[in-house]
C-alpha positions as a Markdown table, in Angstrom:
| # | Residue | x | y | z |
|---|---|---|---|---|
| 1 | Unk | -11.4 | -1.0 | -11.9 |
| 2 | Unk | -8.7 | -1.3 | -14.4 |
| 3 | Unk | -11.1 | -3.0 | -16.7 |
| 4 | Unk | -13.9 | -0.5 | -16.5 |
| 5 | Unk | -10.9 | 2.1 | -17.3 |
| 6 | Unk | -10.1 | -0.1 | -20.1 |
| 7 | Unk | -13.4 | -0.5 | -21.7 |
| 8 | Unk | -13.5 | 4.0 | -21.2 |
| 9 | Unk | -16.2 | 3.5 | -18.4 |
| 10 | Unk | -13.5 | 5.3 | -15.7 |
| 11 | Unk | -11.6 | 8.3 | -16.2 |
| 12 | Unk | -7.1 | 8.1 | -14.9 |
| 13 | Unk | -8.3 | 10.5 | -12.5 |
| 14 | Unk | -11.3 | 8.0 | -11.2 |
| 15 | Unk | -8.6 | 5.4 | -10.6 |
| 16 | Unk | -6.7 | 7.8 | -9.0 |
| 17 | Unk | -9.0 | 8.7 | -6.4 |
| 18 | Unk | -9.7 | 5.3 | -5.8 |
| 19 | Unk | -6.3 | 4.0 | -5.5 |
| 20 | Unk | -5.5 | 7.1 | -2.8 |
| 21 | Unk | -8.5 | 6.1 | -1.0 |
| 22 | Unk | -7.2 | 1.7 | -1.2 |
| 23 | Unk | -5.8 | 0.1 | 1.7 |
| 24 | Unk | -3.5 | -1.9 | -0.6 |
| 25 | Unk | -2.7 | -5.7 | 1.2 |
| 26 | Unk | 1.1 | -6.1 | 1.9 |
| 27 | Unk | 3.5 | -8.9 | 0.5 |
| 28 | Unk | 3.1 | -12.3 | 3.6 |
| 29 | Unk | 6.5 | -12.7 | 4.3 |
| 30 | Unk | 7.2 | -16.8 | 3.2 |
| 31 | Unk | 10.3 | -17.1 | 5.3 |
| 32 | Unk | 9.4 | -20.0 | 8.5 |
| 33 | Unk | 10.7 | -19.0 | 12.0 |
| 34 | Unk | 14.3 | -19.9 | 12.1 |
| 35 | Unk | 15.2 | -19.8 | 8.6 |
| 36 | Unk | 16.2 | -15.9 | 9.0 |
| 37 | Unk | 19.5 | -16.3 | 7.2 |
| 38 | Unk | 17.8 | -18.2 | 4.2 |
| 39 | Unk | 15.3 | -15.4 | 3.6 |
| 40 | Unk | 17.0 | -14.2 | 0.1 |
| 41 | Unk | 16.6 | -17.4 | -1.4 |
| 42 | Unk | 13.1 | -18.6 | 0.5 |
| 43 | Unk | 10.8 | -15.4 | 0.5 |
| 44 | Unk | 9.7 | -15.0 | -3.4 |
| 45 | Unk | 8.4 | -11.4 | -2.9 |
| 46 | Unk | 7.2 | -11.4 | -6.9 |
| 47 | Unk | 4.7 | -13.9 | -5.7 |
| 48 | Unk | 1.3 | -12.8 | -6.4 |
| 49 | Unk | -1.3 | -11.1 | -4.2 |
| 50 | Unk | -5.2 | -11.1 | -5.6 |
| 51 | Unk | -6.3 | -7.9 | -5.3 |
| 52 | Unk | -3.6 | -6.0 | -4.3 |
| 53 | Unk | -1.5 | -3.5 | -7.0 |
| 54 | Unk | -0.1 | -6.7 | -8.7 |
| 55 | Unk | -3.2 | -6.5 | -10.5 |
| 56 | Unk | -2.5 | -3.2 | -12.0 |
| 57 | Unk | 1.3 | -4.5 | -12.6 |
| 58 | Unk | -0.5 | -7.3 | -14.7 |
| 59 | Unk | -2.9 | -4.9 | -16.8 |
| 60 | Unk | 0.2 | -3.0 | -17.6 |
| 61 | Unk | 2.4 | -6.0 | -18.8 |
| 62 | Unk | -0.8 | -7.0 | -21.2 |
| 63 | Unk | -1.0 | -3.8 | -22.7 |
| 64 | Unk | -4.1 | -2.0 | -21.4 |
| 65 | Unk | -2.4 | 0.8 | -19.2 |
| 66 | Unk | -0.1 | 3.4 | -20.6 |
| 67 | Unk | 3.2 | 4.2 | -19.7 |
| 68 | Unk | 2.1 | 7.7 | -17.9 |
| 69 | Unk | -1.2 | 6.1 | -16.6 |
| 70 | Unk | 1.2 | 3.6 | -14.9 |
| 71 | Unk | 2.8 | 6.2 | -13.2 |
| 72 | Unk | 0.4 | 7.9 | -11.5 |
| 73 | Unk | -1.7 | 5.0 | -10.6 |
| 74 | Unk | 1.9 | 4.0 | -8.6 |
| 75 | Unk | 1.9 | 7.0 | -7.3 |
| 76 | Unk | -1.4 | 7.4 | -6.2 |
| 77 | Unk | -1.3 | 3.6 | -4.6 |
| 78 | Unk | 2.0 | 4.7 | -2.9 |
| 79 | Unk | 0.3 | 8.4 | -1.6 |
């Protein structure tokens, strides 16, 4: 989707809609049972999830979303 709004195939407000409508996958927890007290330092919670909003965090850190199109595709994924 991000690239289709990149090449001008998908209006902001297309994405929008379609990231309101997403069930976006949630961060796996890495930490194994009994390592509770270890989670800071075992769970990596930057790791990275295909297909879930890391994907617009990445077309943002390259350069092909804008500051304000950022924004509201956050907060339409978070709506």
């Amino acid at each position: 989707m991000i690239a289709a709004y990149h090449a001008g195939q998908r209006t902001l407000d297309d994405l929008v809609l379609g990231f309101r409508a997403r069930r976006w996958p949630l961060m796996p927890l890495a930490t194994p049972p009994g390592l509770e007290e270890a989670e800071p330092a075992i769970d990596d919670r930057e790791s990275y999830v295909p297909g879930s909003f890391d994907d617009v965090v990445r077309a943002y850190d390259l350069g092909q979303l804008a500051d304000g199109d950022y924004q509201d595709l956050a907060a339409a994924a978070a709506f």
